[in-house]
N, C-alpha and C positions, 0 to 999 in steps of 0.2 A: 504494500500500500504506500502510496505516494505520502509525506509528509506535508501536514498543515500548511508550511510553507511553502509548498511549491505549487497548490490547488490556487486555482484561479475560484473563489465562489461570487461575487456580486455582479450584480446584470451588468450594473455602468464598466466595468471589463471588457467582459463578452460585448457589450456595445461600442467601445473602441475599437474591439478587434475589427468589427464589421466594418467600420468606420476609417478607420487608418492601418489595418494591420495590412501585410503580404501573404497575397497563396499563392499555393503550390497545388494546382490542382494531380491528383491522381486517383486513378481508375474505381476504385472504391473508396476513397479518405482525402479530403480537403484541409489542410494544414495550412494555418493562418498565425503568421508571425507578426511581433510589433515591440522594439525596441525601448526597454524602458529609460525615463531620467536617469533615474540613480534605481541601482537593486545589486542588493550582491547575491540572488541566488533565481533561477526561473521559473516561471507559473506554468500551470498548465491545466486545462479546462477541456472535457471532451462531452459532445454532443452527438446524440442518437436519438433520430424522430422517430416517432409511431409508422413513419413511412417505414423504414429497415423492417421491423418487426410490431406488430400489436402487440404482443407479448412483454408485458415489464422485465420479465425476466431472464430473454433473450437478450433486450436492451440492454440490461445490466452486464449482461455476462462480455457483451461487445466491450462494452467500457472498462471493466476490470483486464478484458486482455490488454486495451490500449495500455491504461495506466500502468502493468507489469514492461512492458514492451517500453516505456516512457522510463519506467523506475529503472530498469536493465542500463539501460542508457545516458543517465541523467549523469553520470560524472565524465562522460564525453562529450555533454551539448554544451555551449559557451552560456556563461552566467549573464543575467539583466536584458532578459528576454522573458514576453510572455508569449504561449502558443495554444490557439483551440483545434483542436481534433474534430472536426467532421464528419460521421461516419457516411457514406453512400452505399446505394444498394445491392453492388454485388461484393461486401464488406460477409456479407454471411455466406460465399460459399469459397471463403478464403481460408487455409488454413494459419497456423501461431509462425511457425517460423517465415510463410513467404512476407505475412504482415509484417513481421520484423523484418527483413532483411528490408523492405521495401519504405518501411517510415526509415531507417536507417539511412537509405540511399536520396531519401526527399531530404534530410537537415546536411546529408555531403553536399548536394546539390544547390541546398541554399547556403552553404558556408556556415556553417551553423556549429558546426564539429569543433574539438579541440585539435 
């Protein structure tokens, strides 16, 4: 589980992301970056609509792979950044490791890496 510190929770966040942040579109997962003032460490906030799944519990389970895959990684992404996760629809016939290798390849991509 990801630490307090690094959960993006209030709307006016996720409202800036929308707003000013940078995507990266890909195939199932939209990744949306926005460099903060001052932060010594980075957030991160993941969304999954009723569109992926009606199932709460599907939803959830999407989101805790993200957040493992996020927490796997967090001492390789560069600090004083905030990021929202996405999820799109063919997010569910994906499996753990191609999701990983591929959010992996979206923050090389955006220079985001240590």
């Amino acid at each position: 589980m990801l630490r307090k510190i690094n959960r993006l929770t209030k709307e006016r966040d996720f409202d800036r992301m929308a707003k000013f942040g940078r995507s990266l579109v890909l195939p199932f997962l939209i990744i949306r970056s926005f460099k903060k003032e001052e932060g010594s460490f980075s957030r991160f906030g993941f969304i999954v609509s009723k569109r992926i799944s009606k199932l709460a519990t599907r939803r959830n389970y999407i989101k805790r792979i993200m957040r493992e895959i996020v927490r796997d990684l967090l001492s390789d992404i560069l600090i004083g950044y905030d990021f929202v996760f996405i999820a799109r629809s063919p997010i569910k016939f994906i499996n753990f490791s191609e999701l990983k290798n591929s959010i992996y390849a979206a923050f090389k991509k955006m220079n985001l890496l240590k």
